[in-house]
C-alpha positions as CSV (number, residue, x, y, z in Angstrom):
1,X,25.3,-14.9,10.4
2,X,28.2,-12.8,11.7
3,X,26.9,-9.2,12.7
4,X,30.5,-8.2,12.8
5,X,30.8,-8.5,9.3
6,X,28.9,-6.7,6.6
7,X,27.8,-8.3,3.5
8,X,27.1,-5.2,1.6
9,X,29.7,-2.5,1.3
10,X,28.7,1.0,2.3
11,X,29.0,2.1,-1.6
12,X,27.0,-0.7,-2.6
13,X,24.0,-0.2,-0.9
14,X,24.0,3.6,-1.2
15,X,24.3,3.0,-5.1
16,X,21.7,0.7,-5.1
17,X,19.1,3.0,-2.4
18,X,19.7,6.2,-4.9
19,X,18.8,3.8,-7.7
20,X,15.6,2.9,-5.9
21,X,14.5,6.2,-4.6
22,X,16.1,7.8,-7.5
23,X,13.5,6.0,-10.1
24,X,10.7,6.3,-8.0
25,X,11.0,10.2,-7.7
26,X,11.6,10.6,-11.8
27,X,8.2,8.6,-12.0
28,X,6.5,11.1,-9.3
29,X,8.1,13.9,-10.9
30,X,6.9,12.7,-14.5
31,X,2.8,12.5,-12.9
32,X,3.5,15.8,-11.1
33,X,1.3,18.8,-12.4
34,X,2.2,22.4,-13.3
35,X,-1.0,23.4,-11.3
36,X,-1.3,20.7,-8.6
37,X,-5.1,19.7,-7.7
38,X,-6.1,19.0,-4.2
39,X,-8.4,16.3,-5.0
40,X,-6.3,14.4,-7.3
41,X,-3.3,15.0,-4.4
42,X,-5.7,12.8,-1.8
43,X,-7.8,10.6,-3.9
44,X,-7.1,11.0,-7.5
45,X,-9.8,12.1,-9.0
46,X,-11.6,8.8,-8.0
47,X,-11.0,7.2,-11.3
48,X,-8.3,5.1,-10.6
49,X,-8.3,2.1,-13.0
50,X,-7.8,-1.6,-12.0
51,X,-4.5,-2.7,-12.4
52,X,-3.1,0.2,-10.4
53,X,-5.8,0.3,-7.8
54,X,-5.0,-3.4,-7.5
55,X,-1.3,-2.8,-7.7
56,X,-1.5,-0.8,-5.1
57,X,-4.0,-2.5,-2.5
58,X,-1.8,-5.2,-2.1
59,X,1.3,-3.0,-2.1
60,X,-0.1,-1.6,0.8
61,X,-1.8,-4.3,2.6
62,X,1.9,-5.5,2.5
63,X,3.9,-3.5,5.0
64,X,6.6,-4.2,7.1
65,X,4.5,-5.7,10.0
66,X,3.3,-8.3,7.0
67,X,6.7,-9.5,6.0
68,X,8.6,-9.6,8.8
69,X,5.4,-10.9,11.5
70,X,4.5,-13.4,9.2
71,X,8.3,-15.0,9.4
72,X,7.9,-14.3,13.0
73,X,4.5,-16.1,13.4
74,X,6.3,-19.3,11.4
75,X,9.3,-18.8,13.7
76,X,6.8,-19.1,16.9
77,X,4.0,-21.3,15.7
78,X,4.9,-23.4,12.8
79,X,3.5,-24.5,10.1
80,X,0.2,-23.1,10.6
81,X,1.7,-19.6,11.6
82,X,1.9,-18.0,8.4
83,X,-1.6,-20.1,6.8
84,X,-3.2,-17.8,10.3
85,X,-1.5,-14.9,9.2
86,X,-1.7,-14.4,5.8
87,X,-5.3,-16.0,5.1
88,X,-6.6,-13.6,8.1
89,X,-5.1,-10.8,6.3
90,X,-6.7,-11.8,3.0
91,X,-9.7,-12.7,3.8
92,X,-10.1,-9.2,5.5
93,X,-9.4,-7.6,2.0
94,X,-12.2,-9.3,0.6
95,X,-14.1,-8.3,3.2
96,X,-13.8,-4.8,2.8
97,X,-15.9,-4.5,-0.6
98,X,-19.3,-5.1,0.0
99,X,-19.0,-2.6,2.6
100,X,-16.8,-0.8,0.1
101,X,-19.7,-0.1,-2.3
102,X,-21.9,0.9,0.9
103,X,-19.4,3.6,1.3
104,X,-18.9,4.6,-2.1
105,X,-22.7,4.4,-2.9
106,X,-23.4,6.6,0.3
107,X,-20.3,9.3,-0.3
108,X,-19.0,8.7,-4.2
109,X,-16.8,11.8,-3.7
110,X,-15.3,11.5,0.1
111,X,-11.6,11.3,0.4
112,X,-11.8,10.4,4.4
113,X,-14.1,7.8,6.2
114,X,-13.7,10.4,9.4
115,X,-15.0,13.2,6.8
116,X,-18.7,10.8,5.7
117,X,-18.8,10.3,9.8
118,X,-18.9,14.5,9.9
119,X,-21.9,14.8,6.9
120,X,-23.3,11.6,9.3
121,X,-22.8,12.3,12.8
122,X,-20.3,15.6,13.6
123,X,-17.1,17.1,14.5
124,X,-16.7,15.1,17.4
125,X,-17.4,11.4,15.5
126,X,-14.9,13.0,12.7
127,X,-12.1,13.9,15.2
128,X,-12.2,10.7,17.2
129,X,-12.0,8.7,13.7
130,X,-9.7,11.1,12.3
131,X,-7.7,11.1,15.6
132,X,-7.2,7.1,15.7
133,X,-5.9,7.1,12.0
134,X,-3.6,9.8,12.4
135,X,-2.5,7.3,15.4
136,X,-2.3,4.3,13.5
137,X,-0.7,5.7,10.6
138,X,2.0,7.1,12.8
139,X,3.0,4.0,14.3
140,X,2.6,2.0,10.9
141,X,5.4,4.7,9.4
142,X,7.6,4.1,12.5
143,X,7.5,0.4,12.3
144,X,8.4,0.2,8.5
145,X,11.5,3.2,9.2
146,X,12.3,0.6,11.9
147,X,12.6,-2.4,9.1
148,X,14.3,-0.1,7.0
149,X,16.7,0.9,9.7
150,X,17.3,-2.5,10.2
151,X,17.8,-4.3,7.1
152,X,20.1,-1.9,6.2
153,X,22.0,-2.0,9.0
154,X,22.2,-5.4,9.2
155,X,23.2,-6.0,5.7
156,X,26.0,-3.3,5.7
157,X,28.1,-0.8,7.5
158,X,25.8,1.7,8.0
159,X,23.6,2.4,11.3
160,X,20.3,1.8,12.1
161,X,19.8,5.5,12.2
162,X,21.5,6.3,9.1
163,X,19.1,3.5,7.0
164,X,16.4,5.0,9.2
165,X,16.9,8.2,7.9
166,X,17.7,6.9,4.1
167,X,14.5,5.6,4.1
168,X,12.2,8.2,5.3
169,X,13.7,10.5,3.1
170,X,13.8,8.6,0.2
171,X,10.0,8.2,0.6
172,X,9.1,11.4,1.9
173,X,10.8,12.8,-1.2
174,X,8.6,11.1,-4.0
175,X,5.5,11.3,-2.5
176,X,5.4,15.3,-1.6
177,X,5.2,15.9,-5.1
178,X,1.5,14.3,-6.1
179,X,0.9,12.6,-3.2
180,X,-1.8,9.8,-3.6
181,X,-0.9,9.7,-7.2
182,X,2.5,9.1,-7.0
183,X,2.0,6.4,-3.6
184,X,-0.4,4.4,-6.0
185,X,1.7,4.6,-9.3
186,X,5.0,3.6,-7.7
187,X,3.1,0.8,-5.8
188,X,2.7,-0.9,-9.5
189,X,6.9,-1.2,-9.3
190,X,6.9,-2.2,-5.4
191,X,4.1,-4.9,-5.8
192,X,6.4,-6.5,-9.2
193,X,9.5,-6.5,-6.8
194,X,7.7,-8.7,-4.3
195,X,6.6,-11.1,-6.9
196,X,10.2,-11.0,-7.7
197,X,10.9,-12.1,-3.9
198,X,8.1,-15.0,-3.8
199,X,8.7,-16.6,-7.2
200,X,12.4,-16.8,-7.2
201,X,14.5,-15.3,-4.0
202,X,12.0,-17.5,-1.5
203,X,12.7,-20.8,-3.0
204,X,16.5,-20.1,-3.8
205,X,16.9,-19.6,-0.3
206,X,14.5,-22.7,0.0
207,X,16.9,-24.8,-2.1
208,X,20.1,-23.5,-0.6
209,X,19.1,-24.5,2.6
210,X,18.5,-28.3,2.3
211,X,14.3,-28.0,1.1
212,X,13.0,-30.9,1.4
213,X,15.9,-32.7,3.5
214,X,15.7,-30.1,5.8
215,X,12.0,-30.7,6.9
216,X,13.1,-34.3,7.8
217,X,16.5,-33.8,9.9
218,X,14.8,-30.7,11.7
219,X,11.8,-31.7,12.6
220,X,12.9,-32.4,16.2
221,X,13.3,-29.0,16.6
222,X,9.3,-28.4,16.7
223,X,6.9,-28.7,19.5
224,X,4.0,-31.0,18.9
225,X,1.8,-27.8,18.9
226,X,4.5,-26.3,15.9
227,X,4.3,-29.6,14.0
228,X,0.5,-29.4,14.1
229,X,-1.0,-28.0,11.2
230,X,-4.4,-26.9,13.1
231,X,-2.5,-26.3,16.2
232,X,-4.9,-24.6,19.4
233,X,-2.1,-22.4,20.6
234,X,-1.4,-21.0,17.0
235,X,-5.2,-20.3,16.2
236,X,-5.9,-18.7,20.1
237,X,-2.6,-16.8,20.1
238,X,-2.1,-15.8,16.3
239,X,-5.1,-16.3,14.1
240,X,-8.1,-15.3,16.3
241,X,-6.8,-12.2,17.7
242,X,-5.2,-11.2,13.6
243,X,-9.2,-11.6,12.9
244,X,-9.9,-9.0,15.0
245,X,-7.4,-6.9,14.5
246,X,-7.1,-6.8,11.0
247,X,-10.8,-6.4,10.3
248,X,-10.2,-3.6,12.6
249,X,-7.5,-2.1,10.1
250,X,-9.9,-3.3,7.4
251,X,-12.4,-0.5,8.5
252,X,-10.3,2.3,10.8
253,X,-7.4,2.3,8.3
254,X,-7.3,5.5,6.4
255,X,-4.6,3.7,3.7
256,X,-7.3,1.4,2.7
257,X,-10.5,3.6,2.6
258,X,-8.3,5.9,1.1
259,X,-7.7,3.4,-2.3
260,X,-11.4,2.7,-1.8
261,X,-12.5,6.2,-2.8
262,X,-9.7,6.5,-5.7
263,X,-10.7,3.7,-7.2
264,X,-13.4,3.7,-9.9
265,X,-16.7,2.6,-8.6
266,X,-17.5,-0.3,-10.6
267,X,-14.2,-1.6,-10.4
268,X,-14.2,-2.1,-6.5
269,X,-14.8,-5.9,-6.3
270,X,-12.6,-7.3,-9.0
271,X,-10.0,-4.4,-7.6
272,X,-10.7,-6.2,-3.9
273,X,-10.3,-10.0,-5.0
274,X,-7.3,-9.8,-7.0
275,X,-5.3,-7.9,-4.3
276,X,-6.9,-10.1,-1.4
277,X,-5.1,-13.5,-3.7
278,X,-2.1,-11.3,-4.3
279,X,-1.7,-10.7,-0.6
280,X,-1.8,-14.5,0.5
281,X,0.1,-15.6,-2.1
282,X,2.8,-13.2,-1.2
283,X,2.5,-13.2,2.9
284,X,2.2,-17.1,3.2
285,X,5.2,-17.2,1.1
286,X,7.7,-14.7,2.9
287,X,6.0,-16.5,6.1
288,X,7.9,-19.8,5.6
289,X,10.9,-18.5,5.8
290,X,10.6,-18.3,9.4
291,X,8.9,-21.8,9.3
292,X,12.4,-23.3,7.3
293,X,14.3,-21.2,10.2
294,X,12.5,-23.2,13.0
295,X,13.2,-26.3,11.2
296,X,16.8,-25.1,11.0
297,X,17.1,-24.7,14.9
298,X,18.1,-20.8,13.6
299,X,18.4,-18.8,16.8
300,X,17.1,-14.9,15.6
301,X,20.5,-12.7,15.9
302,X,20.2,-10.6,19.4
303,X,16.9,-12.8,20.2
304,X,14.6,-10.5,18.0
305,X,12.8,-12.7,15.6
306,X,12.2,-9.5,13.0
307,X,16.1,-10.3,12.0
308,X,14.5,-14.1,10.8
309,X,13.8,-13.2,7.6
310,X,17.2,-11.0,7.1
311,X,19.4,-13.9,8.6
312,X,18.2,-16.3,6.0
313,X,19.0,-13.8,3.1
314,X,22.3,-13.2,4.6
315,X,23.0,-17.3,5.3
316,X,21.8,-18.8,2.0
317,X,21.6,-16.1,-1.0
318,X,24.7,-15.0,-2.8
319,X,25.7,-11.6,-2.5
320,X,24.1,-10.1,-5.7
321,X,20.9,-11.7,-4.4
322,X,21.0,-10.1,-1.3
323,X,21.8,-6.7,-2.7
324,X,18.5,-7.6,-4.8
325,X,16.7,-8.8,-1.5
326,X,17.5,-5.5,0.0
327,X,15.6,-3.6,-2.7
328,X,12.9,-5.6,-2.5
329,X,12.3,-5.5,1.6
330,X,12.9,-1.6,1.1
331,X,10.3,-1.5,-1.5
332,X,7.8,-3.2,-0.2
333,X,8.0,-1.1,3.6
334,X,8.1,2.0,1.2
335,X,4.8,1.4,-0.6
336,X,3.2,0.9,2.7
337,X,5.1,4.1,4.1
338,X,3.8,6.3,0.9
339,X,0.2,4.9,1.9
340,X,0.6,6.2,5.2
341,X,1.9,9.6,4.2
342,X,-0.7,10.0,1.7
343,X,-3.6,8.9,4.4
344,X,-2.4,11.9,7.5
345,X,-2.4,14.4,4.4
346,X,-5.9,13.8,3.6
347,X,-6.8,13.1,7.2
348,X,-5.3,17.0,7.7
349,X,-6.1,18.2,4.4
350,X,-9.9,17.4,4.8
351,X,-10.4,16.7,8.5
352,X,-8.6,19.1,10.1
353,X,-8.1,22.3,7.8
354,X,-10.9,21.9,5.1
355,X,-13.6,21.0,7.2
356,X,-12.8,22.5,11.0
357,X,-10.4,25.5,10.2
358,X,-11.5,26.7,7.0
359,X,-15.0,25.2,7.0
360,X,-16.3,22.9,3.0
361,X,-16.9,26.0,0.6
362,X,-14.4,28.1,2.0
363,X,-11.4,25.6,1.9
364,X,-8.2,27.3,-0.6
365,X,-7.3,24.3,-2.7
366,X,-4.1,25.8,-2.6
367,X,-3.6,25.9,1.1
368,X,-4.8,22.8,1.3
369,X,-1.8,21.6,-0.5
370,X,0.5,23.1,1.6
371,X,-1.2,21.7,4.2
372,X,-0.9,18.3,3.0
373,X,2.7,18.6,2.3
374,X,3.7,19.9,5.6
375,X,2.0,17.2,7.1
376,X,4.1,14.7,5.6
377,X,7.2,16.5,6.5
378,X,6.4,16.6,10.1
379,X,4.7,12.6,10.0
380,X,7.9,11.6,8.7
381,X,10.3,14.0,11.6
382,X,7.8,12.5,14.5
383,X,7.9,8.6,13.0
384,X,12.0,8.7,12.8
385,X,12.1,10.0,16.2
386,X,9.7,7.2,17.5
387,X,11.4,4.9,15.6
388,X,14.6,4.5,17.8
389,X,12.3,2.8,20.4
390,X,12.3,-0.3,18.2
391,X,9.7,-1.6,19.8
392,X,8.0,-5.2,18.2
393,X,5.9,-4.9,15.2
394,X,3.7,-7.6,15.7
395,X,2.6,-6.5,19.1
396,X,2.1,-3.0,17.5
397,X,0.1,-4.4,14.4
398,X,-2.0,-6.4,16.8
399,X,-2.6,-3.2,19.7
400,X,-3.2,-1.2,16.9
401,X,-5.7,-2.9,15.4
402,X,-7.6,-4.2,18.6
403,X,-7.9,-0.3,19.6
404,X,-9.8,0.0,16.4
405,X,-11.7,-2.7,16.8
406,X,-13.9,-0.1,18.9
407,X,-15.0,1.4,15.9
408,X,-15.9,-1.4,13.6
409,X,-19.3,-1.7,14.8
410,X,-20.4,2.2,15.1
411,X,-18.9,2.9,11.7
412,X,-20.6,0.1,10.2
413,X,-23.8,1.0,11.3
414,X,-23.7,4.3,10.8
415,X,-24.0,3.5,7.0
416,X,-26.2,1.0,7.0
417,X,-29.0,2.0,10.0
418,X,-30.6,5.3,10.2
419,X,-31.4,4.7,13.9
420,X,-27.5,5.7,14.9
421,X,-26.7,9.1,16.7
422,X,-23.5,11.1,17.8
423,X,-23.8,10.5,21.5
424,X,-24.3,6.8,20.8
425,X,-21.0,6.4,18.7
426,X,-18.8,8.9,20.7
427,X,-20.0,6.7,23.7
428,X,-20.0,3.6,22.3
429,X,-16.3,4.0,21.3
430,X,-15.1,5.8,24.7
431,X,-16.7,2.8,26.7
432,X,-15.4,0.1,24.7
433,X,-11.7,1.8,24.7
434,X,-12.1,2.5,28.5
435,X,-12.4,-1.2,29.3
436,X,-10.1,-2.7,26.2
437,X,-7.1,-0.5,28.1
438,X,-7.4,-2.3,31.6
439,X,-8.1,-6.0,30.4
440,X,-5.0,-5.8,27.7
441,X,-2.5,-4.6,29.8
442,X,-4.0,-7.0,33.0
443,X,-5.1,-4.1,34.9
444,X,-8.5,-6.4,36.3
445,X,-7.5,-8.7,38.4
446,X,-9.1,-11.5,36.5
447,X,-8.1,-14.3,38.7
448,X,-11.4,-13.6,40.4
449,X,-14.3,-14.9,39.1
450,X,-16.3,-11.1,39.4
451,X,-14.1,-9.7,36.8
452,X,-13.3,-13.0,34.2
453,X,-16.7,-13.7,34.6
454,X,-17.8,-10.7,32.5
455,X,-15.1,-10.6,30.7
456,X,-15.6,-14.1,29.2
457,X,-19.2,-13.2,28.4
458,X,-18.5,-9.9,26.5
459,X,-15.9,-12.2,24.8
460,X,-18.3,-14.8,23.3
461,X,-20.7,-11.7,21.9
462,X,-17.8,-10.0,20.6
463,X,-16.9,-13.5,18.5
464,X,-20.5,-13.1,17.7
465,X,-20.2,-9.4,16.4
466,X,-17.0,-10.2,14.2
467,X,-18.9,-13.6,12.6
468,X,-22.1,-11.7,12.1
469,X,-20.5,-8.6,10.5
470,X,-18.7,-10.7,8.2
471,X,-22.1,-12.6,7.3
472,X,-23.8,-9.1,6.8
473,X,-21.5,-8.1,4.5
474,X,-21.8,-10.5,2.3
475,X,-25.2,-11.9,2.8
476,X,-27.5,-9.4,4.0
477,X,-29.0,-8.9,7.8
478,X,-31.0,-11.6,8.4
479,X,-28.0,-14.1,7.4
480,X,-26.0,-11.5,9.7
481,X,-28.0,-11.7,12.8
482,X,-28.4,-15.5,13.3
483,X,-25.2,-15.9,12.3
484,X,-23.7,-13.4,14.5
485,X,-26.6,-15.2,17.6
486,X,-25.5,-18.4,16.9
487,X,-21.8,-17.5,17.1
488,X,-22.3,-16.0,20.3
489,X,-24.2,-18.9,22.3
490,X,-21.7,-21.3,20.3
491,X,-18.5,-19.8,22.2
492,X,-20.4,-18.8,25.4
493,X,-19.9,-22.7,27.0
494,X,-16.2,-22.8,25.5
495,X,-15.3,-18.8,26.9
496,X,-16.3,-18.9,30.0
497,X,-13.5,-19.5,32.6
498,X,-10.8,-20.1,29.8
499,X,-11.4,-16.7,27.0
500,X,-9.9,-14.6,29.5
501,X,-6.5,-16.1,30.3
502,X,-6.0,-14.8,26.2
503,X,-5.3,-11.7,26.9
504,X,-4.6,-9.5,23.6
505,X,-7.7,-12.0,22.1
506,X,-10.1,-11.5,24.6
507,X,-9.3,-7.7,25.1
508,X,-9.9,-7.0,21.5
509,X,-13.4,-9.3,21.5
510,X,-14.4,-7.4,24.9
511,X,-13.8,-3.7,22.5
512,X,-16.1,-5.0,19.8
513,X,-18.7,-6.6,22.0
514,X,-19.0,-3.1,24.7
515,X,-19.1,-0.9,21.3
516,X,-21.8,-2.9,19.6
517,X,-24.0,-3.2,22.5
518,X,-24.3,0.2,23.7
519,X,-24.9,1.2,20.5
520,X,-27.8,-1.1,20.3
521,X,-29.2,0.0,24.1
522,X,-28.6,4.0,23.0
523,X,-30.7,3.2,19.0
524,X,-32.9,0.8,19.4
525,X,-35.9,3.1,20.1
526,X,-34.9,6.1,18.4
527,X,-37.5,7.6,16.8
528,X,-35.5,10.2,14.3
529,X,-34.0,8.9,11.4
530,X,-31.6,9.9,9.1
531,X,-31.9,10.6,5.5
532,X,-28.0,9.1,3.8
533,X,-29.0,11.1,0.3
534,X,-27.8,14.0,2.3
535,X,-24.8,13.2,2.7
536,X,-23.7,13.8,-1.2
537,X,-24.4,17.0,-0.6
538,X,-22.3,17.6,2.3
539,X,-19.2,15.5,1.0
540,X,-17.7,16.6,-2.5
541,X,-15.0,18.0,-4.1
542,X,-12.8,20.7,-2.9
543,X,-11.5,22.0,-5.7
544,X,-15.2,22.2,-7.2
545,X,-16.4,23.8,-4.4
546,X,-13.5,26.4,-4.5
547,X,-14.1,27.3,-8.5
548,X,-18.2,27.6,-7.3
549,X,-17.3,30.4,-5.1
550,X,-14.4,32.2,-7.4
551,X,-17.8,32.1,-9.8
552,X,-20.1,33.5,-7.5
553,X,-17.9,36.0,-6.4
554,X,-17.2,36.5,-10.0
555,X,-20.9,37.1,-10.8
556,X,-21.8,39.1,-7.6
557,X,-19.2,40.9,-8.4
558,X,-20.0,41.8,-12.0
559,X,-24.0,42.6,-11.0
560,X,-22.4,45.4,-8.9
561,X,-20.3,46.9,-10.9
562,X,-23.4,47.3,-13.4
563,X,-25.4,48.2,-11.0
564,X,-22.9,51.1,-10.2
């Protein structure tokens, strides 16, 4: 591909952007409401109904960082780079609902995970969850601005800044209206326009480019690792460390617990499965494009492999096709750019004003809604601003989620085990982020046996804490303990001397394994428990407890004046 030459004219793709952003506001604007309620704006009322909670699940489980590091991760490993990254991803789906109806069963009515931790723990367990999630949101709406930014530039005349800011207007505009409601409804159209993508853009470009011929001639251009299906360097590199980071994001990420609570109750596992099949289906397939690239010998244009999947639009669609590619991509970063405006609103809305400024009870439903909308305003200002750093999504996606990987444990537990305190979780997740920082970013000197030594270890328990999670989830706690023992001493022989020289996998194993264990030491002989039937009572419904107050002030009021 020639990036002198533009394969969209600047007309063309401004028609087809206002068409895009045009028909997602009118839908926004068509749900909007004369008298906007705060509730419905974060969580809609909880009674969202299964194809749309579905819909949008996948929508935004499917972000940039899924598209274009799932080409990347074919480009770099193989063939087994997209199975890593998409079946990770998946599975991680799936494994949010039996924790899902924990959550739900414990706090029917939240609209934050950060606002249950409050009602469980405290301010300072709420702000440090809240805090993280306004983190990770950020940097997930930068990195799908930077796709947009991209694509658009590279497919036409326009600048990277001038897509930027196309996009983040475009979405900003039809989400401020209703918020959740509108991010969830439009996600029904975005999730349709990638199935457009997988089942006939993918295998056009597929057929254009030589499939199957092209598998023969090119497979010199693989590595023996590439070429191997269950390659070591793919799994250690790609699919172990996308475990932990995306069961991480499974937990931590506000866009996801925020679908959680919107959804009806009963309808959380079927909701769960169909979008954890919907994602694989959809990530796998954008992920061999990069696989048909490395087959191609395809050099990525200015050595950034996020131009993969653009280049082989460009090279092998016909220009209509690539007009419709270019919709598609910009959809499916802006259902994922909604989710994240909607999930710093409510983190604001409930964490910040309607449970720190204003305090629950006293909370203006109304200023809550300015709240939330100025918050997307100034989210979307601070992510284009960031988003001229360009920096790689995958190693974001992957940071990102490792950092949260020091919650996973303390969170869990604090819904399942009555034994858990504030000091233990603010500690917990303090310790395990002061030592993830250093051993990431090679601050230990880990050449020497004192500091890979220990590092190894807390490696092999933290493979244990992911395995044994997953077991408890599904199975209960006994099946989650040995499991999560067994797993442990299993890796122990195979870590030591060899975990550590994986850095971003090992750092993110070290985060779970320091979090889980000092919560453990700090708990274990606890003597006060707490009661989780309490926390209904402290996690509801703004809006209800706003009209409550009007009619006690009302009443109060009223015995006054007759009084008088």
């Amino acid at each position: 591909m020639d990036s002198s030459s533009s394969i969209l004219s600047t007309g063309t793709v401004l028609i087809l952007l206002l068409a895009f952003y045009g028909i997602t506001l009118f839908v926004a604007l068509r749900i909007r409401k004369r008298k906007e309620n705060a509730d419905a704006y974060m969580t809609a009322g909880n009674r969202v109904g299964f194809g749309i909670a579905a819909a949008s699940m996948t929508a935004t489980w499917i972000w940039a960082s899924s598209l274009y590091a799932s080409a990347t991760s074919g480009y770099t490993y193989g063939i087994s780079g997209p199975i890593h990254y998409g079946l990770w991803g998946a599975l991680m789906i799936l494994f949010i609902y039996p924790f899902g109806r924990r959550i739900r069963k414990v706090a029917p009515k939240a609209h934050t995970l950060a606002e249950i931790m409050r009602a469980r723990h405290g301010s300072s367990s709420q702000l440090m969850l809240a805090g993280s999630n306004v983190v990770g949101s950020l940097i997930s709406l930068m990195s799908n601005f930077v796709a947009g930014g991209a694509i658009i530039a590279l497919f036409s005349p326009l600048s990277f800044v001038q897509g930027t800011l196309i996009v983040a207007a475009g979405v900003l505009l039809y989400t401020f209206w209703s918020g959740f409601r509108a991010s969830s409804l439009t996600d029904v159209m975005q999730v349709l326009a990638m199935l457009l993508l997988v089942g006939i853009i993918i295998p056009v470009i597929f057929f254009a480019a030589g499939f199957p011929a092209a598998f023969e001639s090119g497979a010199s251009n693989l590595t023996p690792q590439q070429s191997n299906f269950f390659s070591s360097e793919a799994f250690m590199y790609q699919g172990a460390p996308y475990i932990a980071a995306v069961l991480a994001y499974a937990i931590g990420n506000q866009t996801i617990a925020q679908r959680l609570f919107a959804v009806r109750e009963d309808l959380i596992k079927p909701t769960f499965i169909t979008a954890t099949i919907g994602y694989a289906a959809m990530v796998i397939g954008v992920g061999m494009l990069g696989v048909l690239a490395l087959y191609l010998g395809m050099e990525p244009m200015n050595g950034d492999t996020n131009n993969i999947i653009p280049q082989m639009a460009a090279e092998y669609l016909p220009t209509v096709l690539v007009g419709l590619f270019l919709i598609v991509i910009i959809g499916a970063l802006s259902s994922t750019a909604d989710s994240d405006l909607s999930a710093l609103s409510s983190i604001v809305m409930t964490d910040i004003y309607g449970q720190n400024v204003a305090r629950r009870g006293k909370a203006s439903p109304k200023m809550m809604l300015y709240v939330g909308r100025v918050t997307m305003i100034l989210a979307t200002t601070t992510a284009v601003v960031f988003a001229g750093l360009q920096m790689d999504i995958l190693d974001m996606l992957v940071f990102v989620g490792a950092l949260w990987g020091a919650l996973v444990f303390p969170v869990i537990a604090s819904f399942y085990w009555e034994k858990v305190t504030n000091a233990a979780f603010v500690t917990a997740v303090l310790a395990a982020l002061a030592i993830f920082i250093p051993v990431r970013f090679g601050l230990f000197p880990l050449e020497y046996a004192i500091f890979s030594l220990p590092v190894d270890v807390l490696a092999a328990v933290g493979v244990g804490v992911i395995l044994g999670l997953m077991a408890f989830g599904f199975f209960g706690l006994r099946a989650g303990k040995i499991t999560g023992v067994a797993a442990a001493l299993i890796t122990l022989p195979f870590a030591v001397g060899s975990l550590h020289e994986y850095t971003v996998l090992s750092a993110s194993l070290v985060a779970y394994a320091v979090s889980t264990l000092i919560v453990l030491v700090m708990c274990w002989r606890n003597s006060s428990t707490f009661d989780f039937s309490t926390v209904q009572d402290r996690v509801g419904n703004f809006d209800n407890n706003a009209a409550a107050s009007e009619t006690d002030g009302d009443t109060t009021l009223s015995a006054a004046r007759k009084e008088g």
